[in-house]
C-alpha positions as CSV (number, residue, x, y, z in Angstrom):
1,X,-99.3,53.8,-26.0
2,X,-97.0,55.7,-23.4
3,X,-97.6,59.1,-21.9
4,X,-96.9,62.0,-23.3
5,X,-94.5,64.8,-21.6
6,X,-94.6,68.3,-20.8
7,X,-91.9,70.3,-19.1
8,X,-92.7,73.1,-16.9
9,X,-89.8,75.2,-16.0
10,X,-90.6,78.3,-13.6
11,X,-88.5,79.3,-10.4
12,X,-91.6,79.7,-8.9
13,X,-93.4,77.2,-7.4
14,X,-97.1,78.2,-7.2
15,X,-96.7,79.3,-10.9
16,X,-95.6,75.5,-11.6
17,X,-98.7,74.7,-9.4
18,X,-100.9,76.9,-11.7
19,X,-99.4,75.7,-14.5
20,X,-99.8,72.0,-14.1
21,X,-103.5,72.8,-12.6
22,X,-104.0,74.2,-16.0
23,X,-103.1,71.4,-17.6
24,X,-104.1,68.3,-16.2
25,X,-105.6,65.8,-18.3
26,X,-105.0,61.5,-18.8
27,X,-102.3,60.5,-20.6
28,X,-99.9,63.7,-19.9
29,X,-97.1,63.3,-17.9
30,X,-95.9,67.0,-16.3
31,X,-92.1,67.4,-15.3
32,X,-91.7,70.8,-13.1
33,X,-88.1,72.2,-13.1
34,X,-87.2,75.1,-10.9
35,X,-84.5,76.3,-12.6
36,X,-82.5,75.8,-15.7
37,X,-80.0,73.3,-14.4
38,X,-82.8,71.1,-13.0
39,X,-84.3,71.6,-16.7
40,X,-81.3,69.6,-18.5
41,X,-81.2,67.1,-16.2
42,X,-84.9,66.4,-16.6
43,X,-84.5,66.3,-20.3
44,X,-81.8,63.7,-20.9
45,X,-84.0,61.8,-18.4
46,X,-87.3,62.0,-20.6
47,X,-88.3,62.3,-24.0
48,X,-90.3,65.5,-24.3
49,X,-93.1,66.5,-26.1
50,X,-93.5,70.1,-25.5
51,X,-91.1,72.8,-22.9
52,X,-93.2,75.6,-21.3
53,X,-90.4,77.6,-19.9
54,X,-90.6,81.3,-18.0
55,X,-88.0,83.8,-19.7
56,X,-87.0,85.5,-16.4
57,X,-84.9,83.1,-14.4
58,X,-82.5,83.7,-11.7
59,X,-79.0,82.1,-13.0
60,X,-79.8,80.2,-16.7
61,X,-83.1,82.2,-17.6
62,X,-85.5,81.0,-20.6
63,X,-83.5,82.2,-23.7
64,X,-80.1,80.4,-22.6
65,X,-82.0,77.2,-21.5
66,X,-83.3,77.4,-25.0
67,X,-80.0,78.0,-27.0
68,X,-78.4,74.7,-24.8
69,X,-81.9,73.1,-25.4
70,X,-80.7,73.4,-29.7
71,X,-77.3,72.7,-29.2
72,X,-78.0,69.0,-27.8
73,X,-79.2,66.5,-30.6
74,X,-81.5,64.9,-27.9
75,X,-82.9,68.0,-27.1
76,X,-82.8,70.1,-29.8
77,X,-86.4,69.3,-31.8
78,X,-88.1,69.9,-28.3
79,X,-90.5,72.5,-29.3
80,X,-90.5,75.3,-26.8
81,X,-93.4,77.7,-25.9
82,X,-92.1,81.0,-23.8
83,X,-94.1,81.9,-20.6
84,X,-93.4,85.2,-19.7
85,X,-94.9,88.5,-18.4
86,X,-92.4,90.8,-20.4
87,X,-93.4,93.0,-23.3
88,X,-93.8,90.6,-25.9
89,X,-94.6,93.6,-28.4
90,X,-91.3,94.3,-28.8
91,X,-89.8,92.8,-32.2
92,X,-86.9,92.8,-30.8
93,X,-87.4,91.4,-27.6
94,X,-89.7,88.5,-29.5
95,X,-86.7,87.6,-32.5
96,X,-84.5,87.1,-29.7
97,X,-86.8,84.6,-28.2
98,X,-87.5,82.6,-31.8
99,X,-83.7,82.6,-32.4
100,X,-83.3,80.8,-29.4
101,X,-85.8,78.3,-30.3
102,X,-89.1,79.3,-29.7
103,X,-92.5,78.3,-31.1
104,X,-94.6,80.5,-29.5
105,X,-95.4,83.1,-26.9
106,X,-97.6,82.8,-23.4
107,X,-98.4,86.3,-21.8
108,X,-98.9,86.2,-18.4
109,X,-101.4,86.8,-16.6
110,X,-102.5,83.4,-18.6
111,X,-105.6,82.6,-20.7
112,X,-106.3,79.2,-19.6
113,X,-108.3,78.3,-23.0
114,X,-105.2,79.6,-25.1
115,X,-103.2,77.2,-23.1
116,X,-105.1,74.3,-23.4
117,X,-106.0,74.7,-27.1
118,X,-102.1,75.5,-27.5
119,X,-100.9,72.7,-25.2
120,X,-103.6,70.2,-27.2
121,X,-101.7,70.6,-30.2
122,X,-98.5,69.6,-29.1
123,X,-100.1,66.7,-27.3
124,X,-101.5,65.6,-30.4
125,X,-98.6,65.8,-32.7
126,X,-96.4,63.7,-30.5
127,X,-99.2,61.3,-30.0
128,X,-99.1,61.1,-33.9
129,X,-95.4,60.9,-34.3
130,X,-95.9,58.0,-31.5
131,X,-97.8,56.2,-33.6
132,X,-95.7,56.7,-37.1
133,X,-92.9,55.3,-34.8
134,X,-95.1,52.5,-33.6
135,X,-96.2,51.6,-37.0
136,X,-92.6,52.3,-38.6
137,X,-91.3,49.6,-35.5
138,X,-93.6,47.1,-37.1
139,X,-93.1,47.3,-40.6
140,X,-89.7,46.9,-39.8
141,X,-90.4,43.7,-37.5
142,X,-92.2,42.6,-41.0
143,X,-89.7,43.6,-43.3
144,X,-87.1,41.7,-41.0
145,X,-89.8,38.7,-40.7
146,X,-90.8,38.8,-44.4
147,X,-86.7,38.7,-45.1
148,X,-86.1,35.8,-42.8
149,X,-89.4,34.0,-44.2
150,X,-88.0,34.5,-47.7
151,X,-84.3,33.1,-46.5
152,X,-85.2,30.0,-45.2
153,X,-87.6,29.6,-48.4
154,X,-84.7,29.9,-50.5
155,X,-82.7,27.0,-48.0
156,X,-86.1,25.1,-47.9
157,X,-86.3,24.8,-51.6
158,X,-82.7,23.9,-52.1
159,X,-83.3,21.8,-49.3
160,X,-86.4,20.1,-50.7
161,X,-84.4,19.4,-54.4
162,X,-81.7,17.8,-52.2
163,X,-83.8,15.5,-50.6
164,X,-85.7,14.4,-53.1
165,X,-83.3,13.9,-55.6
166,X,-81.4,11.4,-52.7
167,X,-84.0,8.8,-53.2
168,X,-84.7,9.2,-57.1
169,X,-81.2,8.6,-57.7
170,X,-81.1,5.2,-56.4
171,X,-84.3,4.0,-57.9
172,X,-82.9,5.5,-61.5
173,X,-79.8,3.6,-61.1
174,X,-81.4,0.7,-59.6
175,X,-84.1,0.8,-63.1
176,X,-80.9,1.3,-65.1
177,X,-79.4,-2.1,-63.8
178,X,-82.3,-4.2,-63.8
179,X,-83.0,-3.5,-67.3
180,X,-79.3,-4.2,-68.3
181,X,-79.6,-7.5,-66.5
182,X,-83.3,-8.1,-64.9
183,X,-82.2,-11.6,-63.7
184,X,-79.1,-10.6,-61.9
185,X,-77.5,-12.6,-58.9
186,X,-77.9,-9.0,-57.2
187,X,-81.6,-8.3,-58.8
188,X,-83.7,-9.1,-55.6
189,X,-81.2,-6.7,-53.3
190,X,-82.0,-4.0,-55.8
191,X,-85.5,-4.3,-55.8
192,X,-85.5,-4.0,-51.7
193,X,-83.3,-0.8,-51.9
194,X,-85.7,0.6,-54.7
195,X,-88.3,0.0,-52.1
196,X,-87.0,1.5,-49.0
197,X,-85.9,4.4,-51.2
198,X,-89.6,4.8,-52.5
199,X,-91.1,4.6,-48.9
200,X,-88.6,7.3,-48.2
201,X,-90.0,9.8,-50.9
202,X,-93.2,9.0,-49.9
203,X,-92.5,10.1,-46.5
204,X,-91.0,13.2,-47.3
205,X,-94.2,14.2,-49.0
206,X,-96.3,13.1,-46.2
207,X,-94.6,14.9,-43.8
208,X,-95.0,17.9,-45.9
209,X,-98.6,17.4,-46.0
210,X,-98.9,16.8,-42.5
211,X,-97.3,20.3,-41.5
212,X,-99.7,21.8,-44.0
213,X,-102.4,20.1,-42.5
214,X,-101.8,20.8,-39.0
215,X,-100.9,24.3,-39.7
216,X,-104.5,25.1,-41.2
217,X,-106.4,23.3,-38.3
218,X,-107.2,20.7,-40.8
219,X,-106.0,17.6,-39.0
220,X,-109.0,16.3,-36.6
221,X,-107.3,13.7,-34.0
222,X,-108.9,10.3,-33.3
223,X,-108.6,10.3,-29.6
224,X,-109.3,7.0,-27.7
225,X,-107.6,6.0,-24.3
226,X,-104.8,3.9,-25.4
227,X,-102.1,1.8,-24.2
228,X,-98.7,3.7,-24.3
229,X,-96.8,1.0,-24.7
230,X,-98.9,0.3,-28.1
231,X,-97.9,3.8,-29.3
232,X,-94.2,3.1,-28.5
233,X,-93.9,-0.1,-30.2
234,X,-95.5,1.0,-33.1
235,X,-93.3,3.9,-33.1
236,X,-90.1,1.5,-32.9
237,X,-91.9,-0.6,-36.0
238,X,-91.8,2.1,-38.1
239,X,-88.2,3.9,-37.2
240,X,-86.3,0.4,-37.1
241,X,-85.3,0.6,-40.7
242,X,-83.5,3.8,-40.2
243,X,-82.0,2.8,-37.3
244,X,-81.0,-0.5,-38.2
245,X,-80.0,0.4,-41.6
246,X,-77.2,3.1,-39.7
247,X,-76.3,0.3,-37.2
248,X,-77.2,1.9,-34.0
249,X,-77.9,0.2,-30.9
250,X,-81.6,1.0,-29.9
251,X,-82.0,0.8,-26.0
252,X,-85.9,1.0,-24.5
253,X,-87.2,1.7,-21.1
254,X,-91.0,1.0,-20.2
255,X,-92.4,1.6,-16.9
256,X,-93.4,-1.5,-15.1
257,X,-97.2,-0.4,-14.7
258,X,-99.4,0.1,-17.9
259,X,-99.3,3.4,-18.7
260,X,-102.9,5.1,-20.2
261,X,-103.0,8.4,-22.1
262,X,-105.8,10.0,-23.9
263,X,-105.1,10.5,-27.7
264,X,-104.9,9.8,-31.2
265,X,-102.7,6.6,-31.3
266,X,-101.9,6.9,-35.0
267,X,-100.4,10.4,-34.6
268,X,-99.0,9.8,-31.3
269,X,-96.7,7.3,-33.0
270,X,-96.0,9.3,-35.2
271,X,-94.7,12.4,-33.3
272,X,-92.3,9.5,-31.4
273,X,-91.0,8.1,-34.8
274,X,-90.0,11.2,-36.2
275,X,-87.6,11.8,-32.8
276,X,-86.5,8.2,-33.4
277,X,-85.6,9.2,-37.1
278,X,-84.1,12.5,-36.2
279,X,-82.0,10.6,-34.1
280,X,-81.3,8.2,-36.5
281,X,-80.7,11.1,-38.8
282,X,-78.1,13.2,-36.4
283,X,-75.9,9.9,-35.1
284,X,-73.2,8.7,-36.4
285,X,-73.1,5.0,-37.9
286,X,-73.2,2.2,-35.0
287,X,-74.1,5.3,-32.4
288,X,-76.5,4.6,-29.3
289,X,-80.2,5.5,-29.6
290,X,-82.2,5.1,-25.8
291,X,-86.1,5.7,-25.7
292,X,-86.8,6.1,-21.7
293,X,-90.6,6.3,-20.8
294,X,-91.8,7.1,-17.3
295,X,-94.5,9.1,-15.7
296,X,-95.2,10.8,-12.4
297,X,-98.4,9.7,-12.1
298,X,-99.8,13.0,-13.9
299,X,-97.9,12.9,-16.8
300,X,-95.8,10.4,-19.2
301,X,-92.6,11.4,-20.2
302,X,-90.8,9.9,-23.6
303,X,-87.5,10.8,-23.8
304,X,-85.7,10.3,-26.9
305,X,-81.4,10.2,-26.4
306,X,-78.5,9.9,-28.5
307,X,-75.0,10.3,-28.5
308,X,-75.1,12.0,-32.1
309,X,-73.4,15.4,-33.5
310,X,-75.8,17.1,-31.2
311,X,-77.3,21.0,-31.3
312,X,-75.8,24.3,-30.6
313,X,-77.1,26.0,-27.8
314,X,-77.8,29.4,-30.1
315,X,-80.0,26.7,-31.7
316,X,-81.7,24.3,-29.2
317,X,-84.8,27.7,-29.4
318,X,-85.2,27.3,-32.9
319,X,-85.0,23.5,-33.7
320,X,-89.0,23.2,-33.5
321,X,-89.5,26.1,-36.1
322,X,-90.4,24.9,-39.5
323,X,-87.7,24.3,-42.0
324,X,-84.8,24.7,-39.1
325,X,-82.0,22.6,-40.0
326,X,-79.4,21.6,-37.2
327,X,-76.2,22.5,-39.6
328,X,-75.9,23.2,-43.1
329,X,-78.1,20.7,-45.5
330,X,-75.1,20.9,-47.9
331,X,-72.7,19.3,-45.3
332,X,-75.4,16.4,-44.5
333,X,-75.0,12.9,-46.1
334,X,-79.2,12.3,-44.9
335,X,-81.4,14.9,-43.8
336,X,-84.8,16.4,-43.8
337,X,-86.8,18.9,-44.8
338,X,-86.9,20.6,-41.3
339,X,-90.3,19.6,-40.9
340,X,-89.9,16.8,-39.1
341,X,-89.8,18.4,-35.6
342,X,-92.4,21.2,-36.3
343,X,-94.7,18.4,-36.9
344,X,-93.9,16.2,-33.7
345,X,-94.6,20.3,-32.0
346,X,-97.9,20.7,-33.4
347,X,-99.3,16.6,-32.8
348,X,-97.9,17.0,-29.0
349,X,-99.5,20.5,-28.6
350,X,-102.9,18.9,-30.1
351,X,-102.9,16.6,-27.3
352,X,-102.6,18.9,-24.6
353,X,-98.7,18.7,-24.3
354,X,-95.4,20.0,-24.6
355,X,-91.8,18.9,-26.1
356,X,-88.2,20.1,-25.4
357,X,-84.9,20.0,-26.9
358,X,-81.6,19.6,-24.6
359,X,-77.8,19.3,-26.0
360,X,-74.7,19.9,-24.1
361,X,-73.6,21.3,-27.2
362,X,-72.0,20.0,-30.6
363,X,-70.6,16.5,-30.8
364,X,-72.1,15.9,-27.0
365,X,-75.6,14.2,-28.4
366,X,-79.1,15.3,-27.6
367,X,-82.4,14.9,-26.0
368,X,-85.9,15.2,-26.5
369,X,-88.4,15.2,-24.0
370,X,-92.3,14.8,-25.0
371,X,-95.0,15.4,-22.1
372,X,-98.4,14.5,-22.4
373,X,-101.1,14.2,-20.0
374,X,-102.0,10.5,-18.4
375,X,-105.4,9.0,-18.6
376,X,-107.5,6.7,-15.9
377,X,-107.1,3.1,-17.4
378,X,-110.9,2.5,-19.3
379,X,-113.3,0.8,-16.9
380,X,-113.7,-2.3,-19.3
381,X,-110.5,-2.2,-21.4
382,X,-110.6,-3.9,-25.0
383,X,-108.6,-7.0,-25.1
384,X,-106.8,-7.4,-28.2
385,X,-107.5,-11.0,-29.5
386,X,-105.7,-11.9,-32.3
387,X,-107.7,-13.8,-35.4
388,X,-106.5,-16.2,-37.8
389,X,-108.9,-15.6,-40.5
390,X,-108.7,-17.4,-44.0
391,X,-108.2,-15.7,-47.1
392,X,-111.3,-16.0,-49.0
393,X,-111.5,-18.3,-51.8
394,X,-109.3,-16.1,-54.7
395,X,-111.7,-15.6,-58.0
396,X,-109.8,-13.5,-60.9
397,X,-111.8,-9.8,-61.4
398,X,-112.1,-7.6,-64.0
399,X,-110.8,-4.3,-63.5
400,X,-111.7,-1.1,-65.2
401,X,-108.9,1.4,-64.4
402,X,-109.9,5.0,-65.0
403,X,-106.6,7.2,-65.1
404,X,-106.0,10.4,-67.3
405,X,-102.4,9.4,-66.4
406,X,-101.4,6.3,-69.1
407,X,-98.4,5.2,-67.2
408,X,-100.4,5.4,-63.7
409,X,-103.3,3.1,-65.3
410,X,-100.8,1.0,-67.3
411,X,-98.6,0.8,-64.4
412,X,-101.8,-0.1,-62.0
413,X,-103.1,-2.6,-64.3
414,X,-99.8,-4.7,-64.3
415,X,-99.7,-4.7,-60.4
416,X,-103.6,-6.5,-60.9
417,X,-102.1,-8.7,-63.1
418,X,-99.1,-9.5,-60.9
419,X,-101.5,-10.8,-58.3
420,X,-104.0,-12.5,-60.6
421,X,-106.4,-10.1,-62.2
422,X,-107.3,-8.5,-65.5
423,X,-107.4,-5.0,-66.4
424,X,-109.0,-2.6,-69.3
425,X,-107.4,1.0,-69.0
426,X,-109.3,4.4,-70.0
427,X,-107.7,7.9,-70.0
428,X,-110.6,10.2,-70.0
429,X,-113.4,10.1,-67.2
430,X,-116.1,10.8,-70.1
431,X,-115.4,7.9,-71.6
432,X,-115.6,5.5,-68.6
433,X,-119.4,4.7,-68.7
434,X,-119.3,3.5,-72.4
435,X,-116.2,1.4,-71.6
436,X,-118.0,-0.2,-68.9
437,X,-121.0,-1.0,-70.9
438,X,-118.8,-2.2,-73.2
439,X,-116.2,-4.3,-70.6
440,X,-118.7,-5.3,-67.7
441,X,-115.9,-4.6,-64.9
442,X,-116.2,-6.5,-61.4
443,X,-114.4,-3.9,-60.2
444,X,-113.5,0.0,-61.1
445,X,-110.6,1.9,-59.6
446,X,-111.1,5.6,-60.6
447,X,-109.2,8.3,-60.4
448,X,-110.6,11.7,-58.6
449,X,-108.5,14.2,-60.6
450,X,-109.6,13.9,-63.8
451,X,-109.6,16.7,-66.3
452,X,-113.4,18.0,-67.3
453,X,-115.5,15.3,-65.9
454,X,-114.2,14.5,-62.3
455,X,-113.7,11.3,-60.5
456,X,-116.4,12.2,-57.9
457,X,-118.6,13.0,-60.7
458,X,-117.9,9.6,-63.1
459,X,-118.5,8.0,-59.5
460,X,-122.0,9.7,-59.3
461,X,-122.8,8.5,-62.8
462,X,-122.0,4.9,-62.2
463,X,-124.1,4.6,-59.2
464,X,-126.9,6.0,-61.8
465,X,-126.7,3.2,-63.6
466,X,-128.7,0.3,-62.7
467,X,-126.0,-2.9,-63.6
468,X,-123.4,-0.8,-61.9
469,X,-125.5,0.8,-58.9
470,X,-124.0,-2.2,-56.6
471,X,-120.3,-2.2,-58.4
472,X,-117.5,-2.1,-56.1
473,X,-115.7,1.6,-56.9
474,X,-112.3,2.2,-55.4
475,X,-110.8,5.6,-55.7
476,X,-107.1,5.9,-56.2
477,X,-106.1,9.6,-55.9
478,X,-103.3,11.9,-54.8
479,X,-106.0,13.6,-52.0
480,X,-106.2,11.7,-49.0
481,X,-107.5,14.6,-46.8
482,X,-110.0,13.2,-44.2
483,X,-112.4,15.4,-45.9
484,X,-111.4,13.9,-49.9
485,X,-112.3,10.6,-47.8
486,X,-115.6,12.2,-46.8
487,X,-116.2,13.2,-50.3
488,X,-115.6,10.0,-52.3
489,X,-118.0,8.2,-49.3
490,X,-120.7,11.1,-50.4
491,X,-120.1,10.5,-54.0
492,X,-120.6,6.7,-53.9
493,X,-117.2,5.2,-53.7
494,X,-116.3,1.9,-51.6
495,X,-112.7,2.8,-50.6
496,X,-110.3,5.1,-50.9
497,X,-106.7,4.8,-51.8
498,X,-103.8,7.5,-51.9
499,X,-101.4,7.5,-54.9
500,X,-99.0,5.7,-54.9
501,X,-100.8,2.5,-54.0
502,X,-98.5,0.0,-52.7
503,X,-99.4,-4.2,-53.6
504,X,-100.3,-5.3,-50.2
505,X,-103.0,-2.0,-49.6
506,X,-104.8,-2.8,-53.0
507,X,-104.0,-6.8,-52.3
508,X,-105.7,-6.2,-49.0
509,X,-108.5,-4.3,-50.5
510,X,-109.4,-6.8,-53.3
511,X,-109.5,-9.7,-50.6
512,X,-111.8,-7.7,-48.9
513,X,-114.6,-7.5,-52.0
């Protein structure tokens, strides 16, 4: 909080001296005037909590300084306390003074308590009214945030319905055709778009996830010292879809040394995708994509450029904020939720570095630059040796699918068909022991979030059971938080599987029982 201010106006100077002797304390500033004039300049210099000013002045005495001192809107709520050694018994004499402004009368020779207790008040009240303008400075800051929170809301949500309705309306139509004519000459092509558009959902969601994640401190990296040349190329793997399916020209530029950093490879890659995908995103069809990664010996730098619509310079601030979008999301063909870039933020930050946006400016492309910190290669690096191993001999299982959801077991249970196995569905997690009595599964993939007896719960029971204490129990859930992983291993389950469960995950999982 600032100092307060007191003005002392006397055309003498040892009573200015007494005066600010008096008065003296931390926090107060004291401004001495020796006459009028010098007064009014003070005051449109400072903001003033309290004017002690002696009546009988040569030239502009107390009362006139007092009548300009109300007649000026910066000046005019000053309160003013008269020092003076006149008769301040006369009525007269004493309206004159309040008409001109006055609060209050000092006689002199002065009481120094009656002073300080007087001057204390003052000090106090402005101290107060500091505060109420403090606090009224941050409720506005608030209202202003709360207002902009509650606008980009509104644009996220619109945003959000956009987005996801761009995939479902390819997978309806692409339903709608195949069930017209399931064995059309075009059947196979339609299948592959339903696919890339269902991978495409399911990213959106993930990313949303993701930012909640990181946001709450609930993402715990997996840090190893790892190759970056690894990250990149898994990057590449997973944005090469996009950017081959917009016909860009991806260039890339390793250093010739291998290049070791300390981190979590998995979301590493990802921060380096979702440039390649904003990029992908922002370009143009057939534009130019380059992905430039050097170092300095301290630091690796992986610098994501494009020749794309690029970003306004009132923008290039506010593109890592969450739910920033580059131009309107109405005007965009493809787009995002404005997460994507928040997210590569946060990873980068959780690894100790930092990323930047440059743009010359709209229709000139942009760049991003991430910088993380390098790593001293590992003493005994792992080798990666690659292992043909044989599928094991395939034997047809059983499957008890547990799913309060009829068309997720139904659907589940015809994917287990597809690739050889039989199912039994039930709906109701109560229920599941006597079906497995009943059914004798090889296998059981449960659901977690089933209504009144959970899946963590059924999983419990099973392992209670003697002939199913050694049963193989998947879970297959829409929570795939490291700690719902955590969980299911506590509560008994084998593996864990996030909805939706694509063929070669549970095709993979199966081979492995």
């Amino acid at each position: 909080m600032g100092q307060v201010s007191f003005l002392l106006v006397d055309d003498l100077e040892e009573n200015l001296i007494s005066l600010e002797a008096l008065l003296r304390r931390d926090g107060l500033n004291l401004l001495k005037a020796r006459s009028g004039d010098q007064a009014l300049e003070l005051l449109l210099e400072h903001d003033v909590a309290l004017a002690l000013i002696d009546v009988q002045m040569p030239g502009l005495n107390g009362f006139e300084l007092a009548e300009l001192m109300r007649g000026n809107e910066r000046t005019r709520r000053v309160p003013i306390i008269f020092v003076t050694a006149g008769n301040t018994t006369d009525s007269r004499w004493r309206f004159q003074g309040y008409e001109a402004g006055a609060v209050d009368f000092i006689q002199k020779p002065i009481e120094p308590d009656v002073l300080r207790s007087k001057a204390e008040v003052f000090f106090e009240l402005y101290r107060q009214r500091q505060q109420i303008a403090a606090q009224r400075d941050e409720l506005q800051q608030q209202a202003e945030a709360l207002k902009d929170a509650d606008r980009r809301k509104d644009e996220f949500l619109a945003t959000l319905a956009h987005e996801l309705r761009n995939p479902l309306a390819p997978l309806r139509n692409g339903l709608d055709i195949l069930q017209r004519n399931p064995g059309g000459a075009n059947a196979a092509e339609i299948r592959n778009m339903m696919d890339r558009q269902l991978v495409h959902l399911v990213r959106l969601i993930d990313d949303l996830l993701d930012v909640s994640r990181v946001s709450q401190g609930k993402i715990e990296l997996r840090k190893n010292t790892v190759r970056m040349d690894e990250i990149i190329r898994t990057a590449v793997e997973s944005s090469r879809p996009m950017i081959d399916g917009a016909g860009h020209k991806l260039t890339i530029a390793m250093p010739s040394d291998v290049v070791w950093v300390d981190g979590d490879q998995v979301r590493l890659s990802q921060a380096i995708s979702n440039l390649l995908n904003n990029a992908a995103k922002y370009t143009p069809e057939d534009g130019l994509i380059d992905l430039h990664v050097t170092h300095d010996g301290q630091q690796v730098a992986i610098r994501v450029t494009d020749n794309g619509v690029g970003i306004p310079s009132d923008m290039q601030s506010k593109v890592f904020h969450l739910f920033t979008q580059i131009d309107d999301h109405l005007q965009r063909s493809q787009g995002g939720l404005g997460i994507g870039l928040a997210l590569v933020r946060q990873l980068v930050e959780m690894h100790g570095g930092s990323v930047d946006a440059y743009s010359a400016g709209p229709g000139k492309g942009s760049r991003f630059t991430i910088r993380v910190p390098m790593a001293a290669a590992p003493e005994q690096p792992e080798v990666a040796i690659q292992q043909n191993q044989e599928m094991a001999s395939f034997r047809s299982l059983k499957v008890l699918v547990v799913d309060d959801n009829p068309i997720i077991a139904d659907t589940l249970g015809m994917m287990l068909e597809d690739i050889g196995h039989e199912f039994e569905a039930v709906h109701d997690g109560r229920e599941a022991l006597d079906a497995a009595r009943h059914y004798r599964p090889d296998v059981i993939l449960l659901d977690i979030g089933l209504p009144g007896m959970n899946g963590y719960e059924v999983c419990k029971a099973f392992r209670g059971e003697p002939e199913f204490e050694h049963t193989p129990i998947i879970a297959q859930t829409g929570w795939g938080q490291d700690r719902d992983k955590e969980l299911a291993t506590e509560a008994g389950f084998d593996f864990h599987l996030t909805k939706p469960v694509p063929l070669e995950q549970l095709q993979k999982v199966f081979a492995a029982l």
